[in-house]
C-alpha positions in Angstrom: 88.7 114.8 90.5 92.1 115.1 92.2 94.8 113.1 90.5 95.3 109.7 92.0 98.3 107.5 92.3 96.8 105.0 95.1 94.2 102.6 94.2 92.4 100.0 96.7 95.3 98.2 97.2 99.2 100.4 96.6 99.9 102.5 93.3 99.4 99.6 90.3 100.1 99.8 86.6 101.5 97.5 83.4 105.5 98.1 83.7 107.3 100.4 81.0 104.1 101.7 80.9 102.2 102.8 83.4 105.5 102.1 85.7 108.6 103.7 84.5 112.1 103.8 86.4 111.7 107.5 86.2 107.8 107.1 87.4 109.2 105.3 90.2 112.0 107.1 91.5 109.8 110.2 91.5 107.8 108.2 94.1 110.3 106.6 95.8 110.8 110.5 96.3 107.5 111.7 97.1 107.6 108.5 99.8 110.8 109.7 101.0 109.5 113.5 102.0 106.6 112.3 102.9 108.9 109.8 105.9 111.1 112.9 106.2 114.0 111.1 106.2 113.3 108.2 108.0 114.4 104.5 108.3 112.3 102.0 106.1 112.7 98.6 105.2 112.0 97.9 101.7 111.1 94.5 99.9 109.5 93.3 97.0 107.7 90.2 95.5 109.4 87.8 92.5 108.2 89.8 89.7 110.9 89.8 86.7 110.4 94.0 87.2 110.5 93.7 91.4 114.3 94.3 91.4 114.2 97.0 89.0 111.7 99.2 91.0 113.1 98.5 94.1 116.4 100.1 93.2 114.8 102.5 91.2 112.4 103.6 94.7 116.1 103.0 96.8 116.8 105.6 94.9 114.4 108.1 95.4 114.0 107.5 99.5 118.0 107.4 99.8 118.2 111.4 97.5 115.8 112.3 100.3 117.8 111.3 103.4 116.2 108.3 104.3 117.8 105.0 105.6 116.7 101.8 103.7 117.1 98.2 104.7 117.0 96.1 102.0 115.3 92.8 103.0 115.1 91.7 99.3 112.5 89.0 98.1 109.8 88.6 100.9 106.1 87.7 101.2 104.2 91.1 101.8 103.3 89.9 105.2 107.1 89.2 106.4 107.9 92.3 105.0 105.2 94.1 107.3 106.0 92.4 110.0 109.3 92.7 110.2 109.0 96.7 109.9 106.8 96.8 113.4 109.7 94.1 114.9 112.4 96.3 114.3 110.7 100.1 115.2 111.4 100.8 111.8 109.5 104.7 110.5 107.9 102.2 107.8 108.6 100.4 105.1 108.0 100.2 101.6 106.8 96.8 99.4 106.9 96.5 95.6 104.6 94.2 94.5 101.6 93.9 92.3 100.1 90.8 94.7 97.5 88.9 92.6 98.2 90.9 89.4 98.9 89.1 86.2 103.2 89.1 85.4 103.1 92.3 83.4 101.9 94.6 86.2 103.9 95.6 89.1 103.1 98.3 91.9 104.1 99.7 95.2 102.8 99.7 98.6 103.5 101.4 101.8 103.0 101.0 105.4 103.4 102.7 108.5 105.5 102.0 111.6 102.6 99.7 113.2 103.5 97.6 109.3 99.6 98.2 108.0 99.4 100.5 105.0 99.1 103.8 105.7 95.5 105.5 105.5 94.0 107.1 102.7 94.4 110.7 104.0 98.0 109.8 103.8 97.9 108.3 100.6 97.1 112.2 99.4 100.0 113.4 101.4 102.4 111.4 99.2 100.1 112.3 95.9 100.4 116.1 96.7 103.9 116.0 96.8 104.6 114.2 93.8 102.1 116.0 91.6 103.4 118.9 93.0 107.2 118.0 93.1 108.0 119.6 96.4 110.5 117.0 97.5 113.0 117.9 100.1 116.2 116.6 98.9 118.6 115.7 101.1 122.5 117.4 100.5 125.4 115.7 99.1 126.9 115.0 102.5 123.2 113.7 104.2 122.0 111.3 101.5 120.5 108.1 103.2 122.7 105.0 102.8 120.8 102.3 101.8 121.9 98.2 104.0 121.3 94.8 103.0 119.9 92.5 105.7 120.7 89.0 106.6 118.5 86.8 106.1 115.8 87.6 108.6 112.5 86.0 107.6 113.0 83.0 110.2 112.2 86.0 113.1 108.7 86.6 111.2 108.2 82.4 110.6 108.8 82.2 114.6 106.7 84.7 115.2 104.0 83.0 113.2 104.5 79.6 115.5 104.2 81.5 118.6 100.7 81.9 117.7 99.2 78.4 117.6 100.1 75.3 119.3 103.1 74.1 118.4 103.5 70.7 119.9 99.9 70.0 119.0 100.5 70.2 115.3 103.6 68.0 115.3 101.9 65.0 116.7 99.4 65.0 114.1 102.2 64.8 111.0 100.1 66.3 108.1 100.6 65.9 104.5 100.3 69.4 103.2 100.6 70.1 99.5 101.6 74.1 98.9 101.1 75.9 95.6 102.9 79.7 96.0 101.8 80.2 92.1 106.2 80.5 91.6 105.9 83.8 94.3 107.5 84.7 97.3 105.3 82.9 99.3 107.8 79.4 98.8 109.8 81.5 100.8 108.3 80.7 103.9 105.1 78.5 104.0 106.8 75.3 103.1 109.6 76.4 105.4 106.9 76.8 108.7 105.1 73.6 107.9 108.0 71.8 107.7 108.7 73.7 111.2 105.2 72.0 111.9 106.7 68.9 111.3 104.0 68.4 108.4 105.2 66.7 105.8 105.6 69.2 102.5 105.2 68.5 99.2 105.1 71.5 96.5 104.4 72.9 93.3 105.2 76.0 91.1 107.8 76.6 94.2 110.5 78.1 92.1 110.4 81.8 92.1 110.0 83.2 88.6 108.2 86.4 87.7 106.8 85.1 85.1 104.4 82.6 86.9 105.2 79.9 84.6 102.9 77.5 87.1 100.0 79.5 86.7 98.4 83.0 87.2 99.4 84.3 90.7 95.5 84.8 91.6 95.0 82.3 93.7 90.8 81.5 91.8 89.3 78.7 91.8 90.3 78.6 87.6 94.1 78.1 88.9 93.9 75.8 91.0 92.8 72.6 89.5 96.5 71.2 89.0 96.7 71.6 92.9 93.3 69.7 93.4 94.8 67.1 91.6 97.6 66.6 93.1 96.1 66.5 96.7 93.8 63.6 96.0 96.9 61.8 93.9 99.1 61.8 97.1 96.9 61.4 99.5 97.4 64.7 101.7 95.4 66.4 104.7 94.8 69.6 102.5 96.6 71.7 99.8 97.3 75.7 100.4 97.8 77.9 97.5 99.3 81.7 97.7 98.6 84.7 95.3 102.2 86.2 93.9 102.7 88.0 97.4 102.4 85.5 100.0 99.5 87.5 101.6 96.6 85.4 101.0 95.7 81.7 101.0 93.0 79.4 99.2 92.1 76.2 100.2 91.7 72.7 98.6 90.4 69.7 101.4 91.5 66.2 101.0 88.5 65.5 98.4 90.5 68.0 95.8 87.4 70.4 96.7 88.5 73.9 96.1 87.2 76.0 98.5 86.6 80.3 98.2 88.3 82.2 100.8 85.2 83.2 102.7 84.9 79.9 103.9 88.0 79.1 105.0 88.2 82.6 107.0 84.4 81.4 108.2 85.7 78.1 109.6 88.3 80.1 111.4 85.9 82.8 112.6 83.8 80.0 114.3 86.7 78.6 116.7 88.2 81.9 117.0 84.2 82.9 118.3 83.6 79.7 120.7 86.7 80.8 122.3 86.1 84.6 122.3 82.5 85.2 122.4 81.1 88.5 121.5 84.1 90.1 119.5 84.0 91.7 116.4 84.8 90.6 113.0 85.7 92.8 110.3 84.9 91.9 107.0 84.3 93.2 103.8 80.7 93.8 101.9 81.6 91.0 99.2 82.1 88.8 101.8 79.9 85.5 102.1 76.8 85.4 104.3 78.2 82.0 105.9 80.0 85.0 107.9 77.5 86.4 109.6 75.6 83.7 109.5 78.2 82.4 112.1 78.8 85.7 114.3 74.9 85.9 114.9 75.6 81.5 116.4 78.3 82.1 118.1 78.6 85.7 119.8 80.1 87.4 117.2 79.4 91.1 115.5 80.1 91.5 112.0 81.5 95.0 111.2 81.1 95.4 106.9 83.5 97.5 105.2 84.3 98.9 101.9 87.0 96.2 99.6 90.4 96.6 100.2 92.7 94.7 102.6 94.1 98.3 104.1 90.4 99.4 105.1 89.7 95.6 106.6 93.4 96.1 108.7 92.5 100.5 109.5 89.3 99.6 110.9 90.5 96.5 112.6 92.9 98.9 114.9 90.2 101.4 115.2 87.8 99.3 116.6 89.7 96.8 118.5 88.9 93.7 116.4 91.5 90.8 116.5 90.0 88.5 113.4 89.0 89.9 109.9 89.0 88.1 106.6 88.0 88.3 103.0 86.6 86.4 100.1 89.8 86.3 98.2 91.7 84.3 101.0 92.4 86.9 103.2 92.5 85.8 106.6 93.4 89.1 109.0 94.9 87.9 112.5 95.9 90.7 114.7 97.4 88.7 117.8 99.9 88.1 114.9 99.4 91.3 112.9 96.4 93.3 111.7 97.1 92.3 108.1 96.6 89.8 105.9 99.2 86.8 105.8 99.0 84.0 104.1 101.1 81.4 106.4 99.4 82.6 109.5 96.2 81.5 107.7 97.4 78.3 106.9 98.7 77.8 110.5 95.7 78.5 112.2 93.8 75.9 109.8 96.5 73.2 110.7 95.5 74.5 114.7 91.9 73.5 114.2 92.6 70.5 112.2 94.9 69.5 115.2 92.1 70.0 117.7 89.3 68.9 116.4 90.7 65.7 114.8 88.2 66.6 111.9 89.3 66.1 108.1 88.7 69.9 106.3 86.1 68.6 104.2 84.2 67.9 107.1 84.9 70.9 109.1 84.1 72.9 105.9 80.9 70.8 105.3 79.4 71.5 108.9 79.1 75.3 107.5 76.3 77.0 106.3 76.3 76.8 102.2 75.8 79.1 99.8 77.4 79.5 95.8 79.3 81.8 94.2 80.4 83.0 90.8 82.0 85.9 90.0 82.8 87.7 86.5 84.2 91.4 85.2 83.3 93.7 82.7 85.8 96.0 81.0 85.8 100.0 82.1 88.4 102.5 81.4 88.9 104.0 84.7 87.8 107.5 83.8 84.4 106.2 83.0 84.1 104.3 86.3 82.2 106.8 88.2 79.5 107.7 84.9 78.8 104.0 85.3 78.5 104.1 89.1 76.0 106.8 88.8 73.9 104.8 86.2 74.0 101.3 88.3 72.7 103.3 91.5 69.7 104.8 89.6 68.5 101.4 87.5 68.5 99.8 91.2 66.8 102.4 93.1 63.7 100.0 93.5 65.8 96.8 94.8 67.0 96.6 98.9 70.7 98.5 97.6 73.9 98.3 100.1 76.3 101.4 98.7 78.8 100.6 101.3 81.1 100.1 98.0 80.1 99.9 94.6 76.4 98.5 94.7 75.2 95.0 96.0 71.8 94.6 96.1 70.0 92.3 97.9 66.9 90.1 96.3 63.9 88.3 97.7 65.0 84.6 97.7 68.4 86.2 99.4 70.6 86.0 97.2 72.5 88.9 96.3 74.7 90.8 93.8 77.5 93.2 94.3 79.1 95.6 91.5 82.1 97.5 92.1 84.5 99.1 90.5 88.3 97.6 91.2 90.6 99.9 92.6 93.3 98.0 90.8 92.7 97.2 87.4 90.2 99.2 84.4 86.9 96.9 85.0 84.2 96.3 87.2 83.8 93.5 89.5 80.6 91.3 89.7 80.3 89.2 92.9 77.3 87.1 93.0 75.8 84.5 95.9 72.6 82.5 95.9 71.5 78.9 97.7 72.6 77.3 93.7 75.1 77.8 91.6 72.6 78.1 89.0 71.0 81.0 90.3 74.6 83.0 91.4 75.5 82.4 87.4 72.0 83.6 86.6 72.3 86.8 88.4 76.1 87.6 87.2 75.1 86.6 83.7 72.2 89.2 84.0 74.0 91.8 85.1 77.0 91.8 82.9 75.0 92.7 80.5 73.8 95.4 82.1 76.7 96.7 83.2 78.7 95.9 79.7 75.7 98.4 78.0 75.9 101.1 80.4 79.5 101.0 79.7 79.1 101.5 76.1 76.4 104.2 76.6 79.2 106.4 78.5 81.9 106.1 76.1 82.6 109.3 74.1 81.5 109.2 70.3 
């Protein structure tokens, strides 16, 4: 196998470990060549190690001739934004997103602010395997500008997208949870914008995530459930530690998975726009396409990973995608994921339809969910991959990514190796939550042996 430095989602690792200062201004180099000397805006989320990195990546883009604007602390999705609104070359985020505080990693997007493809990924690997930077001479080295603050262009941007006046009338009482991340940076800004009225928690920024993890599951959430139903509010919104993604809680303190917030959204964005596509990825819910086949809509299924959703969104024309995780994908906007523009478009149908969320959310088709992981060093990954294809050869198998395979009463099972982290994912849905446990319980154990049956003696 070639060396790899990208994984579903940016370059990832534990810091001073995996990610070194000198790890990273090698990259910042390979990123820089790669660009050939270019202007890029750079960013990065809270993380007690974001500031660090970014210099250290400064670094290596400036010794290569590029021009850096330093936007500091943003929300991924600003960040990306931003780089398209000012015809920047690209721009370059470090974050770790949902990661837990010790991790940190770097991402990097093109000119259109999506991540760059995969067969550009190996560009930027080949030259820093290789070391065959081009490093710019003593009297062309890129300078490297701090911006104003600009994220008010990306939060009016956001409001040009839904109905402003419409929203304000209503006065919503919005609880928001940014998990201490970037995300306070802006969401309780826009609603406020909304007129809504705001109340938060965890909304200092700390890279330690003191509040809780900054995955925004269903386990994290329950101090935001509570306080919903304790002050009475319309919904609660709750962001990973990059501001990219958004969870849902209704009035009832009902926590709700990503799928079916991104469903409930699908079906307006579909009575309006009959017959377009939605791009979605296999571990997706079925209440998806169980909503495209009502309303007009085609479901095109894609591997995990929010830069394959956003690629294949430009190449086929698609203007909605989402994911499980809260990843709501709004190209009008931008073809990326972004956590405010997902909570604006909820406040958008709240507005019109006069409807409380539980309700909306209850008029959906319902299925369950669990999910689970099993430990895999990363080298082993593919041994076990190889193994879960063959012990499934007789069940209806999807190998779109990983494996998910499809049983008789319709429920189903998907098992994938992460692209970010040494495990594998197990994604289960079923008609009860009973039987989505059963199936993840089942095959955990599976998967856990054939682990152990790879391992070298």
């Amino acid at each position: 196998m070639e060396p790899r430095l990208f994984g579903t989602n940016g370059i990832r690792g534990v810091v001073n470990q995996d990610l070194t200062p000198e790890f990273v201004i090698k990259v910042g180099q390979a990123i820089g060549t790669f660009f050939k000397g270019g202007r890029l805006l750079i960013g990065c989320d809270g993380r007690s190690s974001s500031p660090l990195f970014k210099d250290a990546t400064i670094s290596g883009l400036t010794s290569t001739g590029c021009t850096v604007y330093d936007v500091g602390y943003a929300p991924t999705p600003a960040i990306q934004f931003l780089t398209k609104h000012f015809g920047l070359d690209g721009s370059v985020i470090i974050t770790a997103s949902h990661n837990p505080p010790e991790y940190n990693g770097i991402k990097v997007n093109w000119k259109d602010g999506v991540e760059i493809p995969r067969e550009d990924e190996i560009k930027i690997e080949q030259k820093y395997f290789n070391e065959t930077f081009k490093r710019a001479s003593w009297k062309n080295l890129g300078k490297n500008y701090e911006t104003e603050d600009v994220l008010g262009i990306y939060l009016e941007a956001v409001k040009r997208q839904v109905t402003v006046d419409l929203i304000k009338a209503k006065h919503y009482r919005v609880v928001v949870d940014p998990g201490n991340g970037v995300g306070t940076l802006t969401t309780p800004y826009l609603l406020r914008d909304l007129e809504c009225e705001v109340i938060t928690i965890n909304a200092d920024l700390d890279g330690s995530f003191p509040g809780r993890l900054p995955e925004p599951a269903i386990q994290n959430l329950s101090e935001l459930a509570r306080v919903v139903k304790a002050v009475g509010a319309d919904f609660g919104v709750a962001h990973d530690g990059d501001g990219d993604r958004s969870v849902f809680v209704d009035e009832t303190g009902e926590i709700h998975w990503g799928d079916r917030s991104f469903a409930l959204i699908e079906k307006h964005f579909l009575k309006q726009h009959p017959n377009e596509q939605i791009v979605t990825p296999v571990s997706s819910s079925q209440v998806v396409s169980d909503l495209a086949r009502k309303y007009g809509g085609k479901i095109v299924w894609t591997k995990v990973g929010s830069i394959i959703v956003s690629r294949t969104m430009l190449e086929v024309g698609a203007k909605l995608g989402g994911e499980e995780n809260g990843g709501v994908f709004y190209a009008p906007h931008q073809a990326v994921r972004d956590g405010a523009m997902a909570t604006a478009l909820i406040l958008q149908i709240l507005a019109k339809t006069g409807k409380e969320l539980s309700k909306l959310l209850g008029e959906l088709p319902k299925y369950r969910q669990h999910k689970d992981k099993v430990a895999c060093p990363n080298e082993l990954k593919e041994k076990v991959l190889e193994k879960i294809r063959k012990i499934t050869e007789k069940f209806r198998v999807e190998a779109i990514d990983g494996v998910k395979i499809w049983f008789p009463d319709k429920s189903w099972i998907l098992i994938r190796p992460s692209g970010t982290e040494p495990i594998y994912r197990l994604f289960a849905e079923a008609k009860t939550q009973q039987k989505a446990i059963q199936r993840v319980e089942e095959y955990k154990k599976i998967v856990t042996e054939l682990v152990e049956s790879v391992k070298p003696c």
